[in-house]
C-alpha positions as CSV (number, residue, x, y, z in Angstrom):
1,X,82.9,121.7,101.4
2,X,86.7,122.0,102.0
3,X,87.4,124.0,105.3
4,X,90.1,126.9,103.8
5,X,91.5,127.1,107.8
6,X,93.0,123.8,108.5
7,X,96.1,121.9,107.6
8,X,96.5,118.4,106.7
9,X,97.2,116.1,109.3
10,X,100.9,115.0,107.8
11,X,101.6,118.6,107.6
12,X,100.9,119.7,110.9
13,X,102.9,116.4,112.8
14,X,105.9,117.3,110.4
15,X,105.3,121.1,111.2
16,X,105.4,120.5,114.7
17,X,108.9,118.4,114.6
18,X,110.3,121.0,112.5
19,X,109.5,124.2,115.0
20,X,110.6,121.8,117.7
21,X,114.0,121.4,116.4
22,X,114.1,125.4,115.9
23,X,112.5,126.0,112.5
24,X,110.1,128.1,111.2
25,X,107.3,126.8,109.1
26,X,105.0,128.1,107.1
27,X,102.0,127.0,105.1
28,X,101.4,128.8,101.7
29,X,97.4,130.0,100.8
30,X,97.3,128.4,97.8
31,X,98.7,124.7,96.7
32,X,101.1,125.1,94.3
33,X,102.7,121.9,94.7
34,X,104.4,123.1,97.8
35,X,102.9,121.8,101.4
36,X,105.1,123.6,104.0
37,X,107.9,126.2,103.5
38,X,110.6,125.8,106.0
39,X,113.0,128.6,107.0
40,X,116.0,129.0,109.9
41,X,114.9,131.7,112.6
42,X,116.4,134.4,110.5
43,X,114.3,133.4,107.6
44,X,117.5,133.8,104.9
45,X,117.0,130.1,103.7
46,X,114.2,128.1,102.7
47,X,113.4,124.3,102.6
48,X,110.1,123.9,100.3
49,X,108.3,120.7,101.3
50,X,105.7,118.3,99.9
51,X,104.0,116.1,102.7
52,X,102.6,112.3,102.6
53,X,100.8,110.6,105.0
54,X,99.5,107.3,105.5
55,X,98.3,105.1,108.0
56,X,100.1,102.5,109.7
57,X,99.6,99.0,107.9
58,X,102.1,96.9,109.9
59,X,99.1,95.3,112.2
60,X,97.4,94.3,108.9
61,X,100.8,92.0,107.7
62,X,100.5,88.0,109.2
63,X,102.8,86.4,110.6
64,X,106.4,87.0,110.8
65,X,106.4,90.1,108.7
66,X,103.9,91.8,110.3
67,X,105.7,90.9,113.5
68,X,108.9,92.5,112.4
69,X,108.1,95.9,110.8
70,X,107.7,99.0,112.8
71,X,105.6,100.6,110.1
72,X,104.3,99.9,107.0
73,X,102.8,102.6,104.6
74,X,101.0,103.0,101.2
75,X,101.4,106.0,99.0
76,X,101.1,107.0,95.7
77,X,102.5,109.5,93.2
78,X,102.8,110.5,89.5
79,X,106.3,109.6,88.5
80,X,106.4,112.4,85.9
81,X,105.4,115.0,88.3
82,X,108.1,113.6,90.6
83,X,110.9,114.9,87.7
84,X,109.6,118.4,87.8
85,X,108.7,118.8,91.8
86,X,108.8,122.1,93.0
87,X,109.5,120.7,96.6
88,X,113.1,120.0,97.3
89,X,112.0,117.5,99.4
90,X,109.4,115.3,100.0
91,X,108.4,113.8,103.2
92,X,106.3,110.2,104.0
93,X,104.6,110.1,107.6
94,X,103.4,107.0,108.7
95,X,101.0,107.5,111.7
96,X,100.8,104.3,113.8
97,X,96.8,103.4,114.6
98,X,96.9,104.9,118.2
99,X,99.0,107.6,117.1
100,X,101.7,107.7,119.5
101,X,104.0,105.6,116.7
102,X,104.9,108.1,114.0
103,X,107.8,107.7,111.1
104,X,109.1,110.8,109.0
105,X,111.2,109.4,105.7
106,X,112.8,112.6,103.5
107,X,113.8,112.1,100.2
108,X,114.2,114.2,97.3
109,X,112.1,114.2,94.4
110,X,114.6,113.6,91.8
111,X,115.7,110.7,93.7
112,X,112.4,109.3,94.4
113,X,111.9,109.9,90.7
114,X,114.8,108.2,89.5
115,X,114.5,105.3,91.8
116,X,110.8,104.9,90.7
117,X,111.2,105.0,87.4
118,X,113.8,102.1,87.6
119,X,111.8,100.3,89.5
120,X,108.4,100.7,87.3
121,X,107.6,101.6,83.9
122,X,103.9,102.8,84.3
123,X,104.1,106.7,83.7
124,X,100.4,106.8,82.4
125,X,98.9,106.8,86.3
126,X,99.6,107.2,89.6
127,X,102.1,104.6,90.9
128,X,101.9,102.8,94.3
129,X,104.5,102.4,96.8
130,X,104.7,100.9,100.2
131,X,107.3,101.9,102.9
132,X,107.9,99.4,104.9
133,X,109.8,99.9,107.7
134,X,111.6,96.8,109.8
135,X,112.0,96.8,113.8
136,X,115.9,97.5,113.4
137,X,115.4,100.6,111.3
138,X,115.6,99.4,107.9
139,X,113.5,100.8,105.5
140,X,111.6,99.5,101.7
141,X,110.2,100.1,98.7
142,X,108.3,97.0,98.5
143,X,105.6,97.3,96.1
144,X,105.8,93.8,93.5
145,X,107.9,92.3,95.6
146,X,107.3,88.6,96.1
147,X,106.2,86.8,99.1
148,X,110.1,85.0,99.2
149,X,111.3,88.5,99.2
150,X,109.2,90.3,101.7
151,X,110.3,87.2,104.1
152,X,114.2,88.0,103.5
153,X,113.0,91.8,104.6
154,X,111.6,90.3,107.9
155,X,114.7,88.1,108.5
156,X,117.3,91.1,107.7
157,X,118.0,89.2,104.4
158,X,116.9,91.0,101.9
159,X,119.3,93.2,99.8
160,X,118.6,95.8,97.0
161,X,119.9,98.8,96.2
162,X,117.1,100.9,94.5
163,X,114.9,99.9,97.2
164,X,117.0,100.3,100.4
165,X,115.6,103.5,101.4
166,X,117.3,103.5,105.1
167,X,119.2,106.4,104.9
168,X,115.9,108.6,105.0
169,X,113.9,107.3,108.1
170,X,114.2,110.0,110.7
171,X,116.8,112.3,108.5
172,X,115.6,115.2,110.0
173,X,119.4,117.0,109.1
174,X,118.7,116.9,105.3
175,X,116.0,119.9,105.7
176,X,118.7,121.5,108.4
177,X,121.8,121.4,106.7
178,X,120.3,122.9,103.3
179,X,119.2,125.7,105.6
180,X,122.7,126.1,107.6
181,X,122.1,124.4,110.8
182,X,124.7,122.7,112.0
């Protein structure tokens, strides 16, 4: 039996950054699709975000790549759902095993979407993704990558545009500048 008085885990750590930095959250009674609602103190705007967590899988990596990423997650979404989100953003937590090593990635669906869809062609089933993030900040799409590719990302090597998702690790002033906070 589901408990109907709890949160998910990803929504409450992202929840608690986003009252920390002033916000108001709120957490609809019914999933439409929409995981938190987030508003400024006067509650005039509104952020609606969808929240993804995963475990840290960075210990679970050998050798030098495992030994140069701060955080590696796996997650998984319906690309055609992604084109018609509700959210306007959607939000990956990575939750390091002793939890005291946490990542937050925004990004919005469209753009997720469109960067997913390039990359695979499945649309038929849920498509996996890994984030990998690298010790200097860097961050990866790196699902099919190769073995000779996944090195370069340990060495600070590797290059690709559709899978450079850097820009979105820790971009906590996406969500505050669509609701006016400067």
């Amino acid at each position: 039996m589901k408990p109907i008085f709890t949160v998910d885990a990803g929504e409450y750590l992202v929840g608690e950054k986003l009252e920390q930095r002033g916000l108001r959250v709120w957490v609809p009674s019914k999933d439409t699709g929409v995981d938190l609602l987030v508003t400024d103190q006067a509650i005039k705007r509104s952020v609606r975000l969808q929240v993804k967590m995963s475990r840290d899988y960075s210990d679970k990596d050998s050798g030098k790549i495992g030994a140069e990423t701060e955080a590696n997650g796996f997650f998984s979404a319906w690309i055609e759902r992604l084109r018609k989100d509700a959210a306007d953003f959607w939000v990956f937590v990575i939750v390091g095993a002793k939890l005291k090593k946490r990542q937050f990635l925004f990004i919005r669906p469209g753009d997720l979407f469109g960067r997913l869809s390039k990359l695979k062609v499945k649309k038929d089933r849920p498509q996996h993704f890994f984030l990998w993030i690298a010790k200097d900040g860097r961050c990866w799409e790196t699902e099919g990558l190769s073995s000779d590719d996944r090195s370069k990302i340990a060495l600070g090597k590797y290059k690709h545009p559709l899978r450079d998702l850097t820009p979105i690790v820790r971009d906590w002033s996406a969500i505050e500048k669509m609701l006016g906070k400067p």
